[in-house]
Each structure stands twice: as structure tokens, then as C-alpha cells.
TINU-264814 format. One record per residue (C-alpha): residue number from 0; x, y, z; residue in one letter. Coordinates in steps of 0.02 Angstrom, whole numbers, plus 50000, padded with zeros to 5 digits. Example, Ala and Ser with C-alpha at 12.3 -4.5 7.8 and 13.67 -1.06 7.14 Angstrom:
# TINU-264814
(0, (50615, 49775, 50390), "a")
(1, (50684, 49947, 50357), "s")
***
This chain:
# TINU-264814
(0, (50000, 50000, 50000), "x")
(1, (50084, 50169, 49944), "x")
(2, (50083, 50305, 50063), "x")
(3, (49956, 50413, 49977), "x")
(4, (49836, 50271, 50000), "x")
(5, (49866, 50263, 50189), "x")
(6, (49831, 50433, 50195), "x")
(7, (49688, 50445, 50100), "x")
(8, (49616, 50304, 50197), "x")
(9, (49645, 50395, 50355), "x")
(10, (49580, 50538, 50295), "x")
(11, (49412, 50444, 50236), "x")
(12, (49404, 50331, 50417), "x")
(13, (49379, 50507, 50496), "x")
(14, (49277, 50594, 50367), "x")
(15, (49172, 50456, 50367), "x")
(16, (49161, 50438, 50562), "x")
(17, (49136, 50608, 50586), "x")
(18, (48980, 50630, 50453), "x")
(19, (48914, 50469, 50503), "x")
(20, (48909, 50519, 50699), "x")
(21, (48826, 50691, 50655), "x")
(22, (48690, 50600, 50547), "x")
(23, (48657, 50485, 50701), "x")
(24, (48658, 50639, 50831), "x")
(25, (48530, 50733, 50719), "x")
(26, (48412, 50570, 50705), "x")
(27, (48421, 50582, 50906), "x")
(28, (48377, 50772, 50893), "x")
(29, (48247, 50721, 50768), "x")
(30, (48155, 50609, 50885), "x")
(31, (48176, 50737, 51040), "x")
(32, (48103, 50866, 50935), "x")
(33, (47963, 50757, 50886), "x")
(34, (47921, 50724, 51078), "x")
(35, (47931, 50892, 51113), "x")
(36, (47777, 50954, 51010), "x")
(37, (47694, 50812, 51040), "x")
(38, (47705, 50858, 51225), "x")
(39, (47697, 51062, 51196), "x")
(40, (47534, 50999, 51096), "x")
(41, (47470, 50911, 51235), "x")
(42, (47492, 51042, 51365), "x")
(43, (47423, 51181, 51247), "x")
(44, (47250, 51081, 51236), "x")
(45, (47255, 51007, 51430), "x")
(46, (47128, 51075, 51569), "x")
(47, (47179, 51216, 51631), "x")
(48, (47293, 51178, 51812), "x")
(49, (47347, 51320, 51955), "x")
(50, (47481, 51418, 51903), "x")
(51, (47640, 51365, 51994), "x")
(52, (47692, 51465, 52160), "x")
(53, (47812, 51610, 52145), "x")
(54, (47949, 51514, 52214), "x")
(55, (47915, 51351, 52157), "x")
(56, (48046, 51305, 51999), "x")
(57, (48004, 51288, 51834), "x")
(58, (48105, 51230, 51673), "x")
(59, (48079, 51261, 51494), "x")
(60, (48056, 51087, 51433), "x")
(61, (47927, 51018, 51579), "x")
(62, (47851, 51187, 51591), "x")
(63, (47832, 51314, 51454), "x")
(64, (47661, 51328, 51353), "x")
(65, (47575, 51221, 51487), "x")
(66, (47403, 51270, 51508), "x")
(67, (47353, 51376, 51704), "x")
(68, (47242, 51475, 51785), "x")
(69, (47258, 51615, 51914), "x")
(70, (47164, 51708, 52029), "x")
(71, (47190, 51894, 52091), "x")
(72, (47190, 52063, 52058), "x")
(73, (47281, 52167, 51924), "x")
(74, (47389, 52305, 51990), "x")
(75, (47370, 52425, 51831), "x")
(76, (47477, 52576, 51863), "x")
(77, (47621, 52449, 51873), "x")
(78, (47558, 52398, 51704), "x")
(79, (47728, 52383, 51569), "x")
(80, (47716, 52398, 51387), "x")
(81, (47832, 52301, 51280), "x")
(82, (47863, 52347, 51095), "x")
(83, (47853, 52225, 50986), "x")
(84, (47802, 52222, 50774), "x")
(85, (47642, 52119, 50750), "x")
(86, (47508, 52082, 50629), "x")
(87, (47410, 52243, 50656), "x")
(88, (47594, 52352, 50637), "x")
(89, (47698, 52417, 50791), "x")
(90, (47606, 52376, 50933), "x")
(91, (47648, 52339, 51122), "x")
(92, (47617, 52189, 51242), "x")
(93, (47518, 52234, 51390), "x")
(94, (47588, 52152, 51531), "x")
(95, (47519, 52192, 51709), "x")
(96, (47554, 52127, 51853), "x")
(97, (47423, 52019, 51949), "x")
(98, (47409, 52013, 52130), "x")
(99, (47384, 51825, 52214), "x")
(100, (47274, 51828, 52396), "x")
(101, (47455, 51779, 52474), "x")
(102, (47540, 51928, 52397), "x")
(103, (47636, 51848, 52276), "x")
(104, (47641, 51940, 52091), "x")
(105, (47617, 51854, 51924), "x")
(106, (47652, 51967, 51760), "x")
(107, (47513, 51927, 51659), "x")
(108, (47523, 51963, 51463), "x")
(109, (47346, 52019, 51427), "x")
(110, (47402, 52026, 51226), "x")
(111, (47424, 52152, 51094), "x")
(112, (47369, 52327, 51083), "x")
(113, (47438, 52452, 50929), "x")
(114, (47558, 52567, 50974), "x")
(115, (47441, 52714, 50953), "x")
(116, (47328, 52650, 51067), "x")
(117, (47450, 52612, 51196), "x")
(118, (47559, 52769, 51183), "x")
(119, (47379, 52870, 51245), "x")
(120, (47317, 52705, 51347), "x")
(121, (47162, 52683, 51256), "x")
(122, (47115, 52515, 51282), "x")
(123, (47034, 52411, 51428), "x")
(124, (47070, 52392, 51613), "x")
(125, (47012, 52252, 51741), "x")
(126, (46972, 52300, 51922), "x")
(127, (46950, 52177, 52060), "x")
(128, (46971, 52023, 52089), "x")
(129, (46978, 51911, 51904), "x")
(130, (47024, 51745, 51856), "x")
(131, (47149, 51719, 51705), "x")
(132, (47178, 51570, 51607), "x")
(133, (47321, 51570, 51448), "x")
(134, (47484, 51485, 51429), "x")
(135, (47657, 51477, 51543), "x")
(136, (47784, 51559, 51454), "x")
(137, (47953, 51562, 51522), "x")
(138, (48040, 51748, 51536), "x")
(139, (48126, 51793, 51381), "x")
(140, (48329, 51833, 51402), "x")
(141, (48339, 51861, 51196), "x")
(142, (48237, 52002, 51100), "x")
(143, (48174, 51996, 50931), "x")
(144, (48276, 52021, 50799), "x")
(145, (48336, 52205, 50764), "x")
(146, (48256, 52257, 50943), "x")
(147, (48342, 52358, 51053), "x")
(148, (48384, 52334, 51227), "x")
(149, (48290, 52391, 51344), "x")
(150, (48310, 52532, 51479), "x")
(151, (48228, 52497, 51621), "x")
(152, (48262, 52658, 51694), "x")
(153, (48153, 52736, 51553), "x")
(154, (48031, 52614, 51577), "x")
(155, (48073, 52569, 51393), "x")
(156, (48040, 52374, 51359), "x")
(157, (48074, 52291, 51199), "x")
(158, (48083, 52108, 51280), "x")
(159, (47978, 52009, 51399), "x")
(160, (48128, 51992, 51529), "x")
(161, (48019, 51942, 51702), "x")
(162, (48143, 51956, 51800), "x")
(163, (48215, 52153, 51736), "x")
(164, (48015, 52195, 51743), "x")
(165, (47974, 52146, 51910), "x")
(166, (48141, 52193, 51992), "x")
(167, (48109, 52389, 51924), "x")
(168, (47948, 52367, 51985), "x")
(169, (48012, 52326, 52146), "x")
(170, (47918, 52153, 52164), "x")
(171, (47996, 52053, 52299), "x")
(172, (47905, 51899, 52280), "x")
(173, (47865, 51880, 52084), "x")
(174, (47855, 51745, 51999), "x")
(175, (47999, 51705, 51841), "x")
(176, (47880, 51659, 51729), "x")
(177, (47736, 51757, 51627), "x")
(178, (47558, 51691, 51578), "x")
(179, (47506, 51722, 51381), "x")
(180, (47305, 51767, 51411), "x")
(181, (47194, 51680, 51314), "x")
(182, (47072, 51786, 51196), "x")
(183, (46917, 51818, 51281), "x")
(184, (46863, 51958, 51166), "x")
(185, (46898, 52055, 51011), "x")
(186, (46932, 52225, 51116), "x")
(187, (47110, 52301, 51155), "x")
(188, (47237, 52222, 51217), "x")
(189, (47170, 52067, 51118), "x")
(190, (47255, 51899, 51207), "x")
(191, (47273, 51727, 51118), "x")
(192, (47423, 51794, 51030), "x")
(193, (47548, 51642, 51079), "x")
(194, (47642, 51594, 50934), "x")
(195, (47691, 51392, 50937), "x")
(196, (47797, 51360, 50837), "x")
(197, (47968, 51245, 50834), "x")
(198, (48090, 51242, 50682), "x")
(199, (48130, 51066, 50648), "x")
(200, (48275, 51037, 50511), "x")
(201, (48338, 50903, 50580), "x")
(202, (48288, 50744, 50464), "x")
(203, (48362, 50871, 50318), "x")
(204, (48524, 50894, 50424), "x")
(205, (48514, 50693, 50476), "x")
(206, (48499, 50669, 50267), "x")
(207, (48623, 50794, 50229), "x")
(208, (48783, 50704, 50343), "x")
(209, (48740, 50541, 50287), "x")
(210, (48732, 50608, 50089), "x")
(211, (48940, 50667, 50130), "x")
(212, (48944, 50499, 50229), "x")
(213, (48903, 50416, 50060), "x")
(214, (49006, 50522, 49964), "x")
(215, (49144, 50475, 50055), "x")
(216, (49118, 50298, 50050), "x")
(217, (49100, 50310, 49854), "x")
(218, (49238, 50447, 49817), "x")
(219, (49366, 50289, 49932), "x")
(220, (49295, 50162, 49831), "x")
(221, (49333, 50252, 49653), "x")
(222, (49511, 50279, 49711), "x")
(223, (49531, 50080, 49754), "x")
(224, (49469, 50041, 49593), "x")
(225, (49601, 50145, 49529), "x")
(226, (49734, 50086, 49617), "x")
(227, (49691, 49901, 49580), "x")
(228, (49667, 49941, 49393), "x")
(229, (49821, 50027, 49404), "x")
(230, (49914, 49899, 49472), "x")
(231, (49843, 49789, 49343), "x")
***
């Protein structure tokens, strides 16, 4: 065996290890991404269950678009708008904070309003004691893309941060999460807003490795032939 065949063999042995183990990784993503709607799916359509305590933990994957309910009163004039483009143009989401009987605060996105209507407050308050029922949503570190970040001391919010909101607010015991408000009418802010949706590449990307894992297979095979016909 000449030298430039032991190197192209080595050279294929790792190619060919390499694309093959990234095919098999994204066939495991593949089938964790399929759970994960299925479950997401589930949770969207479940009976609604108590919203979680302000202290109790709560992850992303067991968690987030779970269907609750809560019970309490909305503190309005700590009420934060957070700009965000929508369907009906610039717009904000209204997200006030609701008041639990043992204190505790849960920021609940009530849904979009239009920035016009926001910047002059023109759209409808709750007083008293209400009942909500949406989605969990888990606080949002990352903004949209192109947004800007926000100021907190200008009471400018371009991202549903929980934890930035309710810490300028000066809410002690808060809860990290927010709840997406179902739509319970066609008035401003109008709820029901939750966008679920999960990209899911990964039988292309699974394809895609184990296409170069093939072309390496077939590309070492041509230069064998070669060599033994050379040889020949």
C-alpha cells in the first residue's frame, strides 16, 4: 500500500466517522424534537391547572406553554408595555402585574394593543378580583431580531425579561415566569396571541451528513478501483 493510499484512507476513516456520527446525533435530535411538540401539543390543549407558586421552579422543557389559571387582582399603574412588530403594525404587549390573595405577583400578558393606542392608553382595564387562564411562558433573556435593549430606567421594554420587569417594579416575591392570556374578546389588548411554533430541520440535516457519509464511502471506493486497475 503506497503512502498516499494510507493517507487517504485515514483521511476517509475520519471523514466518514465524523459525518456518520453527526447523521446519528441529528436522528436523536429528530426524535427529541418530535416528543417535544407532541408534549407542547398536549399541554396547549390540557385543562387548565393552578399556576405554579412564585417560588416554586420551573424549566423550559417540563414547563413552558403548559396550560394555568390564576386568581387575583391586576395592579394596573404597574402595568409595562413592551414593543414589539405584529400583525396589526407596531404595537405593544400589555403586561400587568396580577396580585395573588398571598401577595405573591404574576406578570400577566393580557396581549396586543397598537402602538397608538397604547402610547395614549386607550384600551381596557380590569378591576378587582379576576380569574385568568392562557399559557406559561418562560421569561425571555433574547429580543426579537433588530430590537433594542431595553432601559429599564426609562421604563422602555422591547423584551419580555420577568425578572428586569418585576425587579424595576420593585416586586419582591414575583414569579419568573409570565402567563400568555387567552382571547376572551375582540377588544384592546386582544390575548390569544401565543405563537407555537418549533423549527425542525433536523431529518434534512440527519439526510444531509449521511449524503457526505456516502460520498465518502464512494469517492474511497473510486480511488481503490484505481489503484487496483492501476496495478493491473
Amino acid at each position: 500500500m503506497t503512502l498516499r493510499l494510507i493517507i487517504v484512507s485515514l483521511l476517509a476513516a475520519v471523514l466518514l466517522a465524523c459525518f456518520a456520527a453527526l447523521g446519528t446525533w441529528q436522528v436523536h435530535r429528530l426524535a427529541w424534537k418530535l416528543d417535544l411538540i407532541e408534549r407542547v401539543d398536549a399541554r396547549i390543549h390540557a385543562d387548565p391547572v393552578p399556576a405554579p407558586a412564585f417560588d416554586a421552579p420551573v424549566a423550559r422543557d417540563a414547563d413552558e406553554y403548559r396550560r394555568v389559571s390564576v386568581t387575583g387582582s391586576y395592579l394596573n399603574d404597574d402595568e409595562v408595555l413592551v414593543y414589539t412588530p405584529s400583525d396589526f403594525g407596531p404595537a405593544y404587549w400589555v403586561l400587568t402585574p396580577l396580585q395573588r390573595a398571598d401577595g405573591s405577583i404574576v406578570m400577566i400578558n393580557r396581549g396586543i394593543v397598537p402602538q397608538h393606542n397604547g402610547d395614549i392608553a386607550d384600551f381596557d382595564h380590569i378591576d378587582g378580583e379576576t380569574t385568568v387562564t392562557g399559557l406559561l411562558r418562560i421569561s425571555e433573556a433574547d429580543g426579537w431580531l433588530f430590537s433594542r435593549e431595553s432601559n429599564p430606567d426609562e421604563q422602555l421594554w422591547y423584551r419580555r425579561d420577568i425578572g428586569s420587569i418585576t425587579q424595576a417594579k420593585g416586586f419582591e416575591r414575583a414569579a419568573p415566569y409570565f402567563i400568555d392570556e387567552e382571547l376572551t374578546a375582540n377588544s384592546w389588548p386582544r390575548g390569544g396571541q401565543t405563537v407555537v411554533s418549533f423549527r425542525n430541520s433536523h431529518l434534512s440535516y440527519a439526510i444531509t451528513w449521511y449524503a457526505l457519509a456516502l460520498m465518502v464511502i464512494g469517492g474511497y471506493g473510486m480511488l481503490l478501483w484505481h489503484e487496483i486497475r492501476h496495478k493491473n
